[in-house]
N, C-alpha and C positions, 0 to 999 in steps of 0.2 A: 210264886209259880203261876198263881192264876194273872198275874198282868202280861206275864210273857204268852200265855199260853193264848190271852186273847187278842195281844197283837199280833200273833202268828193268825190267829183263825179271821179276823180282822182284814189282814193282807192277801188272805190268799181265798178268804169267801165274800170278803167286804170288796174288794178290789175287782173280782169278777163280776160286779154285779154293773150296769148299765149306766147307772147314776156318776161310776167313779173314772167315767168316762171325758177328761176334759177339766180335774175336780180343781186342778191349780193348774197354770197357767204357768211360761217360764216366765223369769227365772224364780218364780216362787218354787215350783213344781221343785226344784234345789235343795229349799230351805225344808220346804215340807218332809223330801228324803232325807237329810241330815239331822232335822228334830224328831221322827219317828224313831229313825237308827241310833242315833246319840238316845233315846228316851228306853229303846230297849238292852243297847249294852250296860247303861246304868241297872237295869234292873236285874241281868244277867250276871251283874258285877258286885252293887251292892245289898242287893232282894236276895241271891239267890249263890250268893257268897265266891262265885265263880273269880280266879286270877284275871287280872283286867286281860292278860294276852287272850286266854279261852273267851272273855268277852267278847272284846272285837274279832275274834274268830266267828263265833255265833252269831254275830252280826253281818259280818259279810259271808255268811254261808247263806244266812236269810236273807238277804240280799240280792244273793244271786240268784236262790231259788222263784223271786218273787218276777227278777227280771226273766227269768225262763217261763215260768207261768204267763207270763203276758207276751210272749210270742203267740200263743193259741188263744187269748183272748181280742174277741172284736172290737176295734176302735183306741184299743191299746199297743204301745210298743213298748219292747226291751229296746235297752240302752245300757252301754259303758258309764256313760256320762250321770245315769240314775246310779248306778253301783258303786261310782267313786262316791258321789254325794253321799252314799248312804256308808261307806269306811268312813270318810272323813269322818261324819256329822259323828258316827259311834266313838273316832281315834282321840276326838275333839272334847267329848264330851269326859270319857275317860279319863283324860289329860287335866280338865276341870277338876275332876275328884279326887285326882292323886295332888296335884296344886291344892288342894282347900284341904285335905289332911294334913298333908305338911303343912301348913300355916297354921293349921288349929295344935297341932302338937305343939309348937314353938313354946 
């Protein structure tokens, strides 16, 4: 609970801050959104025991929240295109965990 809780406060106090201003570049800035998002659905999923569907729920709700926070922050913008990166990276990552249980069951 405490790694979700500090990627939430992370994103949305880390993120406001000046520094995070510029902090990836595209098309990293992508990858960056698909590995935070994939690194918290994993934790929503198997930290915190949640059904992978509420996972990537939680993930693209935090998502969107994070893209609406940066409409009001300076030197920042929302984007679609950050929101998809960050379903994907959560859908993708999920999909990893459910592939590597089934193979480890076998």
């Amino acid at each position: 609970m405490l790694a979700a809780l500090g990627i939430v406060l992370g994103l949305l106090i880390g993120g406001a801050q000046p520094v995070a201003v510029g902090l990836f570049t595209a098309p990293w800035d992508k990858l960056a959104h698909a590995s935070l998002f994939g690194g918290f659905a994993a934790i929503l999923h198997l930290g915190l025991g949640l059904r992978p569907h509420w996972a990537l729920l939680g993930a693209a709700l935090l998502g969107a929240v994070d893209e609406i926070h940066q409409i009001w922050l300076p030197g920042r913008s929302a984007g679609l295109d950050d929101l998809a990166a960050d379903i994907l990276g959560a859908a993708l990552v999920l999909a990893l965990v459910r592939s590597w249980r089934l193979l480890s069951h076998r």
